[in-house]
C-alpha positions as CSV (number, residue, x, y, z in Angstrom):
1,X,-41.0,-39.3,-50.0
2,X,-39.4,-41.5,-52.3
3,X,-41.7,-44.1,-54.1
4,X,-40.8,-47.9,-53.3
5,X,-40.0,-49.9,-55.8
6,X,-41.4,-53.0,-56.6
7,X,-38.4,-54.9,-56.7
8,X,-37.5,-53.1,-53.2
9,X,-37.6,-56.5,-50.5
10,X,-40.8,-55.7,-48.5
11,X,-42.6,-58.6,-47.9
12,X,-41.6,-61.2,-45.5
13,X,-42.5,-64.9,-45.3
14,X,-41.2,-67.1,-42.8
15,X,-40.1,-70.4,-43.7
16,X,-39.4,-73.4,-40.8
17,X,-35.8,-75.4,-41.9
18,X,-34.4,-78.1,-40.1
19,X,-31.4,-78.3,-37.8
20,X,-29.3,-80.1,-41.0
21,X,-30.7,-77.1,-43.1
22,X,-29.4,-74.6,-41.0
23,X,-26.5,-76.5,-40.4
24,X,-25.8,-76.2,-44.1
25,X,-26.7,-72.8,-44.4
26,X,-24.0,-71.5,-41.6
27,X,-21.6,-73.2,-43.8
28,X,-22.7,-71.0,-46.9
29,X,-22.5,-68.3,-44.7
30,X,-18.7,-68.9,-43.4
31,X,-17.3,-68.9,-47.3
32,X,-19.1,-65.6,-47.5
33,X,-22.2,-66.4,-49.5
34,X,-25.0,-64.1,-48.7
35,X,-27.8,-66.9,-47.8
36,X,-30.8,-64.8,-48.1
37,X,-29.8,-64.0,-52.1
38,X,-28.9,-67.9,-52.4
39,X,-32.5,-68.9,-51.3
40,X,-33.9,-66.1,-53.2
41,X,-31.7,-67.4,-56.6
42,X,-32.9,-71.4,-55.4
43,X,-36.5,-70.4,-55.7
44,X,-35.9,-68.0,-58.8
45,X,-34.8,-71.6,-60.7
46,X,-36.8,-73.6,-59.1
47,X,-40.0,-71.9,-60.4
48,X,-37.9,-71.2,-63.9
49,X,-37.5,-74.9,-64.5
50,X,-41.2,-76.4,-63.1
51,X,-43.4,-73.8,-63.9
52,X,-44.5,-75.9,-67.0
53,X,-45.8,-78.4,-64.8
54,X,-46.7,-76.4,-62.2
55,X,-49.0,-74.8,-64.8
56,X,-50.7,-78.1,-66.2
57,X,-51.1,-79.7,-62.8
58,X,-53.6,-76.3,-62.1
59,X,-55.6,-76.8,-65.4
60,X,-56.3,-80.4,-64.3
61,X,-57.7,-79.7,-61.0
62,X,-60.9,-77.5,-63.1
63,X,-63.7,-79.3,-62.5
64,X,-65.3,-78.5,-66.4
């Protein structure tokens, strides 16, 4: 058996959107975007450009 890789999609996790949301997302989906790699790309960037203060706002929840 082949070996899976670990950039293979394998793992789900369910999100809950709103009706607007989906709404919005149908729309994507009519001019031919593929919506699953659009949210995937959204959350790629999103963690690109807040990581920074993602990573501070951990440090000051250290209690010493």
């Amino acid at each position: 058996m082949p070996k899976q890789s670990e950039y293979q999609y394998t793992i789900r996790k369910h999100i809950l959107i709103n009706k607007i949301q989906y709404d919005s997302l149908k729309v994507l989906e009519n001019y031919g975007v593929n919506v699953s790699q659009f949210i995937r790309a959204a959350i790629k960037e999103k963690l690109q450009r807040d990581w920074n203060e993602i990573k501070e706002s951990k440090k000051e929840k250290l209690p010493y």
